[in-house]
N, C-alpha and C positions, 0 to 999 in steps of 0.2 A: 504494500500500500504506500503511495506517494501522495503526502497531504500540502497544498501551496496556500500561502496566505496573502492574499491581494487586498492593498489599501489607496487611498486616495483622499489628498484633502483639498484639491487644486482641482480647479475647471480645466482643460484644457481645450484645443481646437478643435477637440473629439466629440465634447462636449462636460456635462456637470461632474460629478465623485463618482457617481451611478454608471456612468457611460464609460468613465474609462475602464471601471471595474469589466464593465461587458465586454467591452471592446480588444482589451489584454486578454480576455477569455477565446474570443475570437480568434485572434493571432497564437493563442498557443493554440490550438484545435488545429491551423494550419501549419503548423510544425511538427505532426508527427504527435500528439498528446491528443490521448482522450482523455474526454471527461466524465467522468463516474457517478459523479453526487455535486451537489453545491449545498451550502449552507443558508441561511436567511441573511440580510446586510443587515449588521449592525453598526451603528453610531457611537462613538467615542469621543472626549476630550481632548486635544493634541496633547503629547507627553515630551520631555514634559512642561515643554510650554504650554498652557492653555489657554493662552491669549490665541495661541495660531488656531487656524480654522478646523472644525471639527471634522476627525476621518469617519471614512466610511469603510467597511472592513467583511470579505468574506473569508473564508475556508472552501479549497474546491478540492475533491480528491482524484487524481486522474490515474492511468496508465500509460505508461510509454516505456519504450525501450532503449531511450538515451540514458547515459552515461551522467551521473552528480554534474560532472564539468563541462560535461552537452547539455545539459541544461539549465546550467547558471548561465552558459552562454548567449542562450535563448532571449530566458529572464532579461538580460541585461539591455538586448537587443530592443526586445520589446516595453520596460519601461525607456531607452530612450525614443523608440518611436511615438510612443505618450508623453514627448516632449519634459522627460524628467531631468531635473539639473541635479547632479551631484554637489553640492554646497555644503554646508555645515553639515556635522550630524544634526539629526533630526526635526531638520529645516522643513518647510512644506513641500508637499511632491503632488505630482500628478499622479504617479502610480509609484508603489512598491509593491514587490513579488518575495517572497521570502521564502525558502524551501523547508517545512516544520518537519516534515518525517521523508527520509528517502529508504521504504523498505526496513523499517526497524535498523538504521544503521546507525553508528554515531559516526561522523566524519569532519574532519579540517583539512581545508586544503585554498590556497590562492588560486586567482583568475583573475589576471589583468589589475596586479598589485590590489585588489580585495580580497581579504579574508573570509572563507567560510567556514561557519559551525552548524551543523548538520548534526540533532537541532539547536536551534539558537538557543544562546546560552541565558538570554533573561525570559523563553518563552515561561515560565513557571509563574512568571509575574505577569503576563500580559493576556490580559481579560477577553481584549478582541481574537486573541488568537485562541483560548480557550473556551470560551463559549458556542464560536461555531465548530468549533472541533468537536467538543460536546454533542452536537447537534446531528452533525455525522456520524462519530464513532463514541457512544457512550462504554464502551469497553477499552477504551484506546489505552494505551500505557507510555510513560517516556521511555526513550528508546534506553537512556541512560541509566537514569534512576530506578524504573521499571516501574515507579506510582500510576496511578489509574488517576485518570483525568479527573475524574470527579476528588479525588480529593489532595490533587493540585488546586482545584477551584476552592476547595475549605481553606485553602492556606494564604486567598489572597485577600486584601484590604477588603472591609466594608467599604469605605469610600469607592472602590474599583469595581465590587459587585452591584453597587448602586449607579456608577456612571455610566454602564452599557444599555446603551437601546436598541430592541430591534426595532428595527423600522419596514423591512419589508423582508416577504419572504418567496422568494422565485420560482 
């Protein structure tokens, strides 16, 4: 199972948060990636600026036969085709793609002087990434720790369990 977490807090020329989320779905589909499941969009506070404009966030679980580094290549391709700028950390974007689970693997490895952690290393803390993961796979486990989702979700902030909204479900 390969779980990807696509966010957006920038309109772009694609169009609103909503659209790029669709539209990066789009472009992986045509790259050799199916798509298995999606999750509902939920709503977030920017982290952890929360002045910046609120993301929009799903979970999609696909299949494909590329390689971690074939498809961060992809990723990367296709958030800059949604016109993303690499600036600060945790600047506003039009799109991010994030890889949560590649196959129950834990992996690190560079592409194009960026670090990957496969899974990311603060997903334990982040709501958006766990509630629609939830949502898919209520059995799911970190690939590291081997905890069951649901009680990574016990362990994170009331404030954080209270900031997610969903907003639609597709």
């Amino acid at each position: 199972m390969i779980y990807l977490g696509l966010g957006s807090n920038l309109p772009s020329s694609f169009g609103d948060r909503i659209a790029n989320i669709n539209f990066a779905i789009e472009l992986l589909k045509e790259n050799n990636i199916k798509i298995i499941k999606k999750s509902s969009y939920y709503e977030t506070p920017s982290y952890p600026n929360n002045k910046h404009p609120k993301f929009i966030n799903i979970v999609i679980k696909i299949n494909t036969t590329l390689k971690p580094k074939e498809l961060v290549a992809i990723i990367i391709s296709i958030e800059s085709k949604l016109e993303r700028e690499r600036g600060k950390k945790n600047d506003p974007r039009t799109c991010d793609i994030d890889i949560i689970d590649f196959n129950n693997k834990v992996l690190n490895f560079k592409h194009n002087n960026l670090l990957f952690n496969i899974p990311h290393k603060k997903l334990i803390y982040r709501n958006f990434v766990l509630y629609p993961l939830l949502e898919l796979n209520p059995r799911w486990r970190h690939p590291k720790s081997n905890i069951f989702i649901k009680d990574l979700i016990k362990k994170i902030t009331d404030k954080d369990k209270k900031s997610i909204l969903k907003i639609k479900k597709d």
